[in-house]
Biopython code that builds the backbone (N, CA, C, O; Angstrom):
import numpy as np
from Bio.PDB.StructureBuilder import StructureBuilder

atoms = [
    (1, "UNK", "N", (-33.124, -1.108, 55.522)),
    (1, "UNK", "CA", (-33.489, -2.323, 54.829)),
    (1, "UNK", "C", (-32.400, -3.373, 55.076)),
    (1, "UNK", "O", (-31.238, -2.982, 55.182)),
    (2, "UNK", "N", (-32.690, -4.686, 55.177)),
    (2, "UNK", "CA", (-31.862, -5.581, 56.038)),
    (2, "UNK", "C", (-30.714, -6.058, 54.159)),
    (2, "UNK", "O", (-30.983, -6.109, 52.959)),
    (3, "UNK", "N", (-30.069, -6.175, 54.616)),
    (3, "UNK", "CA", (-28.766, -6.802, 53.298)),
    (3, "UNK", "C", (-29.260, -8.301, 53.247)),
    (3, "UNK", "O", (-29.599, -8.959, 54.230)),
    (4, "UNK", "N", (-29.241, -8.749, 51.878)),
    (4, "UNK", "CA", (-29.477, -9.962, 51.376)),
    (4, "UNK", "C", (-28.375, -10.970, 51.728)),
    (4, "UNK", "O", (-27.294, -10.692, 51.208)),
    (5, "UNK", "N", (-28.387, -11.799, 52.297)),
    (5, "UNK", "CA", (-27.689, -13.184, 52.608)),
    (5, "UNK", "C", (-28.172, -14.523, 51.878)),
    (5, "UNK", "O", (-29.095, -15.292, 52.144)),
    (6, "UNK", "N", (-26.908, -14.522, 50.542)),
    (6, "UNK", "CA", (-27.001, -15.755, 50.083)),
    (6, "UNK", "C", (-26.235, -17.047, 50.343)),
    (6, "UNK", "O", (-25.184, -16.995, 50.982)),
    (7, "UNK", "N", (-26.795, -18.421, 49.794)),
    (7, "UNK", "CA", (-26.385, -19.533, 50.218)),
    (7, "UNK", "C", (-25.911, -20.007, 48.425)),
    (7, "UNK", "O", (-26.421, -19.576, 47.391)),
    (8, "UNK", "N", (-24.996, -20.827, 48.548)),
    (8, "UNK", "CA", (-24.410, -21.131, 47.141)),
    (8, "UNK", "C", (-24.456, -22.426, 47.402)),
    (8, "UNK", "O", (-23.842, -23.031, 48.281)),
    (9, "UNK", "N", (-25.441, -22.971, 46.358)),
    (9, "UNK", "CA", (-25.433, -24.328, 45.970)),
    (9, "UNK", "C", (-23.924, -24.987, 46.002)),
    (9, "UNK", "O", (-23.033, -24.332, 46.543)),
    (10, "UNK", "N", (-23.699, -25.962, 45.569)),
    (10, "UNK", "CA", (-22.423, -26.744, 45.378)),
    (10, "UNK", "C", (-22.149, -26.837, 43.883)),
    (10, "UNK", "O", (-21.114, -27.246, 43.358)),
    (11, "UNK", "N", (-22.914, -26.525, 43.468)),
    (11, "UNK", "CA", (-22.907, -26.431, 41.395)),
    (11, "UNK", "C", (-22.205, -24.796, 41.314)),
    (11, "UNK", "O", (-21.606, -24.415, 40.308)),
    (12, "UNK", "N", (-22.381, -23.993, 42.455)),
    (12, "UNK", "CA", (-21.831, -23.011, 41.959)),
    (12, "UNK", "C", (-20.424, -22.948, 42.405)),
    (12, "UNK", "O", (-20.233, -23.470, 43.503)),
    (13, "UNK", "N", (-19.370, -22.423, 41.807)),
    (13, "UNK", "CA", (-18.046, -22.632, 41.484)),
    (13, "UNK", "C", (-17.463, -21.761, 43.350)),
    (13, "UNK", "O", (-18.211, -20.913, 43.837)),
    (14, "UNK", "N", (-16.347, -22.100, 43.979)),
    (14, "UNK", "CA", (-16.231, -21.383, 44.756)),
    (14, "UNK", "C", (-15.395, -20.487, 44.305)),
    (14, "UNK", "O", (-15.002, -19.931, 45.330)),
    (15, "UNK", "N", (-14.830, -19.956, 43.331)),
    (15, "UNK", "CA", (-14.425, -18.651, 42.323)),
    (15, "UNK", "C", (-15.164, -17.355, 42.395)),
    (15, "UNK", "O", (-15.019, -16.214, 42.834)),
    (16, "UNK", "N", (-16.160, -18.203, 41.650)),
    (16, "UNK", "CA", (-17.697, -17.221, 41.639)),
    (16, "UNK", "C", (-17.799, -16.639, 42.912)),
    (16, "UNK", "O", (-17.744, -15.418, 43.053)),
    (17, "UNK", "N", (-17.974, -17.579, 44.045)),
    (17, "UNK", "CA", (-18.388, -17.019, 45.174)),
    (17, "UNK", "C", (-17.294, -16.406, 45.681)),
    (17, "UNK", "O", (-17.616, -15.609, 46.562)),
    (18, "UNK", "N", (-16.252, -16.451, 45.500)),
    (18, "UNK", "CA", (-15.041, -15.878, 46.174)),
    (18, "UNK", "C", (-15.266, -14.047, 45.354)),
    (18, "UNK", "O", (-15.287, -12.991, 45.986)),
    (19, "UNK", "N", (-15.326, -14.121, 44.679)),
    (19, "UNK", "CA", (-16.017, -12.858, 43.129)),
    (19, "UNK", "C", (-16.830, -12.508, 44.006)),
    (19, "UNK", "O", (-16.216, -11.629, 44.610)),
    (20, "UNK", "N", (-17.750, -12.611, 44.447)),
    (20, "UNK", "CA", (-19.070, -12.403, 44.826)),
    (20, "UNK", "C", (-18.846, -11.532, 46.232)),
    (20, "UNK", "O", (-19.554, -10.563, 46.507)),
    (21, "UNK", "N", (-18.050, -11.883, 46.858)),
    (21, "UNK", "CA", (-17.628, -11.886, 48.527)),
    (21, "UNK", "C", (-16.616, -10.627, 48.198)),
    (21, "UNK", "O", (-16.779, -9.587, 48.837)),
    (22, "UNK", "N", (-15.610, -10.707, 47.243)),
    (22, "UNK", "CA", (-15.126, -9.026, 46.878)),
    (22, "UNK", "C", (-15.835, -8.313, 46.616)),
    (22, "UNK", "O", (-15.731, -7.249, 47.226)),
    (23, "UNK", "N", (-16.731, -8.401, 45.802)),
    (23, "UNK", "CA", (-17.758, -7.186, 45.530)),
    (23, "UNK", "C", (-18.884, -6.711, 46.433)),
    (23, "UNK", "O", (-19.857, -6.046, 46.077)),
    (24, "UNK", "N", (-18.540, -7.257, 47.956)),
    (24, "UNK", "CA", (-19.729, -7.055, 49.174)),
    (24, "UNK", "C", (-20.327, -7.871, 49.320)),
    (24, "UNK", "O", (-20.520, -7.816, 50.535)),
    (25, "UNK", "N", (-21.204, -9.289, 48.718)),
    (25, "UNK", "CA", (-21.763, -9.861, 48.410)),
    (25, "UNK", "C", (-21.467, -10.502, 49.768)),
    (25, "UNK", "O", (-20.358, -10.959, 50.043)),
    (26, "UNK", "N", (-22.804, -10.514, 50.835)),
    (26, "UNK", "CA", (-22.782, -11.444, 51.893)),
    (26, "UNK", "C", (-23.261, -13.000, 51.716)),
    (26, "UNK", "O", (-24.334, -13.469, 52.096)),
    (27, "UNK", "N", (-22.280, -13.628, 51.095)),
    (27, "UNK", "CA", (-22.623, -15.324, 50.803)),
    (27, "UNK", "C", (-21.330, -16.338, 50.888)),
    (27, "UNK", "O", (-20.132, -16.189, 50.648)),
    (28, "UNK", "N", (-22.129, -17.431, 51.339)),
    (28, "UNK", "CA", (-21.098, -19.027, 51.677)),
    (28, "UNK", "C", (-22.109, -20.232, 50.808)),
    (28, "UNK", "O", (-23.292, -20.203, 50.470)),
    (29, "UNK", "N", (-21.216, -21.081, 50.673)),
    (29, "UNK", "CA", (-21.328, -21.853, 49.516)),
    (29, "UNK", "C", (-21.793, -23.126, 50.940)),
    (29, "UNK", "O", (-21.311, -23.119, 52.073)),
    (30, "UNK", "N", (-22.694, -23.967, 50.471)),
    (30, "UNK", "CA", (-23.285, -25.123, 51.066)),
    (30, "UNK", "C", (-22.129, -25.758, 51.776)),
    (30, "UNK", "O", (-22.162, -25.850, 53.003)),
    (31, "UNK", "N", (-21.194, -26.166, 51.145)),
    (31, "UNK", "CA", (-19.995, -27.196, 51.763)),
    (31, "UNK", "C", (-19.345, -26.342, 52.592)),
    (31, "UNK", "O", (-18.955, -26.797, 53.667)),
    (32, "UNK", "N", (-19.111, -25.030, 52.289)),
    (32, "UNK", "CA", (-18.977, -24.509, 53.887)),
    (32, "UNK", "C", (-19.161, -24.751, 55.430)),
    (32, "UNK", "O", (-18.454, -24.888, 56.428)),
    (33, "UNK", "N", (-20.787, -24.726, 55.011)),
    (33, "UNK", "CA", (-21.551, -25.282, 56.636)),
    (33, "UNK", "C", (-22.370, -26.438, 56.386)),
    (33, "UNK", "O", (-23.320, -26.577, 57.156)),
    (34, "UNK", "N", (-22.225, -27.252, 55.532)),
    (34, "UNK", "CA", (-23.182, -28.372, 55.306)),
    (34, "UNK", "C", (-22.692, -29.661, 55.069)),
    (34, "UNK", "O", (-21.566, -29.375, 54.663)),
    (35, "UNK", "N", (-22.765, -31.019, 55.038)),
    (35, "UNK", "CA", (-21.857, -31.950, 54.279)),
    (35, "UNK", "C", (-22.556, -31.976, 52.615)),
    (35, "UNK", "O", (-23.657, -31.833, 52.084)),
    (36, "UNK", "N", (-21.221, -32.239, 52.250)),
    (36, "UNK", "CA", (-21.066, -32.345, 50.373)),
    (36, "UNK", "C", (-22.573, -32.922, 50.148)),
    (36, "UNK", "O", (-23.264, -32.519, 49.212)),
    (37, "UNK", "N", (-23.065, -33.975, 51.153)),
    (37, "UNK", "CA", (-24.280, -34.804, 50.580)),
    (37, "UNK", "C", (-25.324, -34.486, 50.896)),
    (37, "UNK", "O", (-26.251, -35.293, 50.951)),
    (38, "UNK", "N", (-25.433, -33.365, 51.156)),
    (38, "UNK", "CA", (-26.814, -32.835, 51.902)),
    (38, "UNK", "C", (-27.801, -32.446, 50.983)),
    (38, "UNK", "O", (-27.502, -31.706, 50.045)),
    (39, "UNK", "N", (-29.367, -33.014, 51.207)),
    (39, "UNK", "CA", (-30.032, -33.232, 50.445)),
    (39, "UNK", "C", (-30.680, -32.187, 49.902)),
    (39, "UNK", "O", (-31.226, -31.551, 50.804)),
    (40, "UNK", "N", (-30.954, -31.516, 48.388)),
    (40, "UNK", "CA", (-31.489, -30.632, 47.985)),
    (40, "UNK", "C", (-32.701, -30.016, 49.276)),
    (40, "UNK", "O", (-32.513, -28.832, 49.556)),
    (41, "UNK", "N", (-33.793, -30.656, 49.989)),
    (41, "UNK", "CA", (-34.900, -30.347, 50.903)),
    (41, "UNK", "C", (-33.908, -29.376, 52.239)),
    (41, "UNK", "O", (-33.937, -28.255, 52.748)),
    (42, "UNK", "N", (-33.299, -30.332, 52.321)),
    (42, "UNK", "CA", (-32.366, -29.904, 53.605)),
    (42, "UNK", "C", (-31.349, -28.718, 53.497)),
    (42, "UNK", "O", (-30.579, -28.444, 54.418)),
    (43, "UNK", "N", (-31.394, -28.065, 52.373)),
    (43, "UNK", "CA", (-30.528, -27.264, 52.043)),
    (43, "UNK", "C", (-31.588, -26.339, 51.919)),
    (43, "UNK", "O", (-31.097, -25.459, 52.626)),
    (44, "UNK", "N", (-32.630, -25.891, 51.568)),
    (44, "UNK", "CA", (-33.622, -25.070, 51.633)),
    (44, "UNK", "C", (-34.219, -24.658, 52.943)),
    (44, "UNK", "O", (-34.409, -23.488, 53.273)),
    (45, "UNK", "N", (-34.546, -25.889, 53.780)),
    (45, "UNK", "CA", (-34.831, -25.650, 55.016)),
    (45, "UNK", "C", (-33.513, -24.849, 55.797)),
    (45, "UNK", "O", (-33.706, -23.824, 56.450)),
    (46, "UNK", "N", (-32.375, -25.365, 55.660)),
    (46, "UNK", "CA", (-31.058, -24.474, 56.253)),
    (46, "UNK", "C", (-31.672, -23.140, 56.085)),
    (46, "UNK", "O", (-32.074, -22.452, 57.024)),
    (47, "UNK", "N", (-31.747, -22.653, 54.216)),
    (47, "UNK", "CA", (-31.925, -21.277, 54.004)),
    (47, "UNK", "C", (-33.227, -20.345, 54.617)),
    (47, "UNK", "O", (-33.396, -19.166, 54.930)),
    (48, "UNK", "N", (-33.955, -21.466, 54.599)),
    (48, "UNK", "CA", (-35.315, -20.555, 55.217)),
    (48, "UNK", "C", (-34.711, -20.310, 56.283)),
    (48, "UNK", "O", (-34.060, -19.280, 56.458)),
    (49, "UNK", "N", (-34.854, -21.268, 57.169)),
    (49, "UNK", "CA", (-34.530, -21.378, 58.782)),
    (49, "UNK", "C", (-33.225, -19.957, 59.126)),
    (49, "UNK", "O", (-33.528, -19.305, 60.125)),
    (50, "UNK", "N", (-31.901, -19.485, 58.408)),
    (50, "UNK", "CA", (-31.316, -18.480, 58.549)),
    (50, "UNK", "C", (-31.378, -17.142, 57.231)),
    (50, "UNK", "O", (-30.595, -16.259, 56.878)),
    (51, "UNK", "N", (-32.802, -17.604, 56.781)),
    (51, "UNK", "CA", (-33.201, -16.255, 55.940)),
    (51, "UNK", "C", (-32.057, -15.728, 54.809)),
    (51, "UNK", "O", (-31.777, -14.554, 54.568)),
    (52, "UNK", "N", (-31.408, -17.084, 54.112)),
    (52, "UNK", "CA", (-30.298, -16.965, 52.939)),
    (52, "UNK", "C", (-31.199, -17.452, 51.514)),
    (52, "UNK", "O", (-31.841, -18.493, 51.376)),
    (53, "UNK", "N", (-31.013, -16.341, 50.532)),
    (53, "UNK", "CA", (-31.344, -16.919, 49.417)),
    (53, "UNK", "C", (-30.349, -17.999, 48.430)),
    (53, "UNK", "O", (-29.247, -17.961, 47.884)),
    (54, "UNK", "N", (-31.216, -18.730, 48.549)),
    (54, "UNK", "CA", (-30.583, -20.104, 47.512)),
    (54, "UNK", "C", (-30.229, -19.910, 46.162)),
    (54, "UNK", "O", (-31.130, -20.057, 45.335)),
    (55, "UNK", "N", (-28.717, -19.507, 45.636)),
    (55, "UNK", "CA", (-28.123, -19.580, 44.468)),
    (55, "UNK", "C", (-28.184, -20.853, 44.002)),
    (55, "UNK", "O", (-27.566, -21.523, 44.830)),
    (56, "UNK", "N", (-28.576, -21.544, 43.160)),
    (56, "UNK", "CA", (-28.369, -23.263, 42.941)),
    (56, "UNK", "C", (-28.902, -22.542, 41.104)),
    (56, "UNK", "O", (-29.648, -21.641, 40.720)),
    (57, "UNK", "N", (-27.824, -23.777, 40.297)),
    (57, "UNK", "CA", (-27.883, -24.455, 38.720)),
    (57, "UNK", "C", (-29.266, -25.549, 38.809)),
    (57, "UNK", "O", (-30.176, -25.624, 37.983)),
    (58, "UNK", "N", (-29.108, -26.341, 40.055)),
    (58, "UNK", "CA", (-29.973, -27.493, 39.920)),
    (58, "UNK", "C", (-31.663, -26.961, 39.553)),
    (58, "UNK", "O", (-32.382, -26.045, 39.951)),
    (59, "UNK", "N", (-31.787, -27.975, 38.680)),
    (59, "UNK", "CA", (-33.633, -27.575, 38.418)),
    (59, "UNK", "C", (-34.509, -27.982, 39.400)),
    (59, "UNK", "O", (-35.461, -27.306, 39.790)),
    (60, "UNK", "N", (-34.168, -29.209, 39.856)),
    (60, "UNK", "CA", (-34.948, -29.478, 41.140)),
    (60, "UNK", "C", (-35.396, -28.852, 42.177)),
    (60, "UNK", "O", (-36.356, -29.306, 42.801)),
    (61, "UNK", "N", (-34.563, -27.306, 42.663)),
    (61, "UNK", "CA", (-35.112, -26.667, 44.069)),
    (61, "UNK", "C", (-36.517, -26.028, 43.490)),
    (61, "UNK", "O", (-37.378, -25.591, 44.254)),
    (62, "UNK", "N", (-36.663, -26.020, 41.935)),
    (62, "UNK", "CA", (-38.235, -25.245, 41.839)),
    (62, "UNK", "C", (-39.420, -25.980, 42.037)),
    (62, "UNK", "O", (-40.585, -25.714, 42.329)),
    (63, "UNK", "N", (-38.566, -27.284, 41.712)),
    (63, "UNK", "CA", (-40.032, -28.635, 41.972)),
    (63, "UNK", "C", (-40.373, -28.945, 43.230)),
    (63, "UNK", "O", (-41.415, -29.542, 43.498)),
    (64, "UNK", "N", (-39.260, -28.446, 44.361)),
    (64, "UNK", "CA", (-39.160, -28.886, 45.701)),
    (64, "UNK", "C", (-40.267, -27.642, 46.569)),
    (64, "UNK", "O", (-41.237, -27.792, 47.312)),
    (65, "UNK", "N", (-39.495, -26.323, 45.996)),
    (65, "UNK", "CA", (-40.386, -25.517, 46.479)),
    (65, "UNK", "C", (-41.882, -25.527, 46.005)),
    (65, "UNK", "O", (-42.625, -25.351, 46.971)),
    (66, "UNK", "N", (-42.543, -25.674, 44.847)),
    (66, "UNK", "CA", (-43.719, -25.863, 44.778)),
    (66, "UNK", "C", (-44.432, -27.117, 45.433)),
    (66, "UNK", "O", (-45.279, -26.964, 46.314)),
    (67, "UNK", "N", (-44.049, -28.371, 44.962)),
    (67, "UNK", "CA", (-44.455, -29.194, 46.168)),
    (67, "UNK", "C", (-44.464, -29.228, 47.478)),
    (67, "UNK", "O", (-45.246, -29.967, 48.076)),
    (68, "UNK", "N", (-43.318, -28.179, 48.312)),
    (68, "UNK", "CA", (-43.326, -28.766, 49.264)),
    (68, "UNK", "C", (-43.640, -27.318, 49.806)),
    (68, "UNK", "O", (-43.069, -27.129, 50.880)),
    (69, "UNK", "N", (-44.358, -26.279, 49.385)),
    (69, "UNK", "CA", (-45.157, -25.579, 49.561)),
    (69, "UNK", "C", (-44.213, -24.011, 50.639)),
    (69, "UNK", "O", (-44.744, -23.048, 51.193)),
    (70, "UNK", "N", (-42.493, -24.451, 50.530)),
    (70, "UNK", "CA", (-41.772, -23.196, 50.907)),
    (70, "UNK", "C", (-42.731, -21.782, 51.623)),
    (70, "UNK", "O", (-43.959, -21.699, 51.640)),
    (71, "UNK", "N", (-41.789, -20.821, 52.145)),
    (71, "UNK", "CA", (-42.282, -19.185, 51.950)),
    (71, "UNK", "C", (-41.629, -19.400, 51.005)),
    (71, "UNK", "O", (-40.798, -20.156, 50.503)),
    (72, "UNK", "N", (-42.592, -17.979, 50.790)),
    (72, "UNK", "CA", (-42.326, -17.348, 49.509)),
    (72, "UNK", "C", (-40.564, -16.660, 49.097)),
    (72, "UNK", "O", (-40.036, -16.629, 47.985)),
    (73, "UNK", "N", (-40.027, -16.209, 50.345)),
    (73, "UNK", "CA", (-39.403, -15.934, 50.738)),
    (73, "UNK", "C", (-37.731, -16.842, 50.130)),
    (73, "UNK", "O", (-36.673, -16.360, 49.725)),
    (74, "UNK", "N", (-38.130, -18.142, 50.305)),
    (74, "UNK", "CA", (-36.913, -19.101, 49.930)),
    (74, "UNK", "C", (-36.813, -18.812, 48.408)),
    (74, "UNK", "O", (-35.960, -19.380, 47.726)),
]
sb = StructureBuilder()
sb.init_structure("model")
sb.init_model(0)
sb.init_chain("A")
sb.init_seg("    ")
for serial, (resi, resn, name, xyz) in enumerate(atoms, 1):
    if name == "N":
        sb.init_residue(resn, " ", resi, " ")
    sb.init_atom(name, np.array(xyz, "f"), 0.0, 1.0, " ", f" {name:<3s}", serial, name[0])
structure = sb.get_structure()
């Protein structure tokens, strides 16, 4: 079974994710590979496109994915 690869919003602390990355946890935080301003849509498409689930606080990625009709998958 393939290991889960997550993507960390910018709301999430890079602590957390540093926490996360000791305990095995295969994940990088958006500003890693993205600029600071990159748009909620464009940050989903990243994750689909390299098969990372999206950690995000923001309420908006649920309105984005139903409108904008995601896999199921994101």
């Amino acid at each position: 079974m393939p290991r889960l690869e997550f993507l960390a919003n910018i709301n999430i602390s890079p602590s957390t994710v540093e926490g996360l990355r000791k305990i095995g946890w295969n994940i990088i935080r958006v500003s890693e590979i993205l600029d600071r301003k990159t748009k909620d849509i464009e940050i989903l498409t990243y994750a689909q496109d390299h098969n990372k689930v999206v950690i995000t606080q923001d309420l908006d990625f649920s309105t984005l994915l139903a409108v904008r009709g995601f896999n199921k998958q994101v």
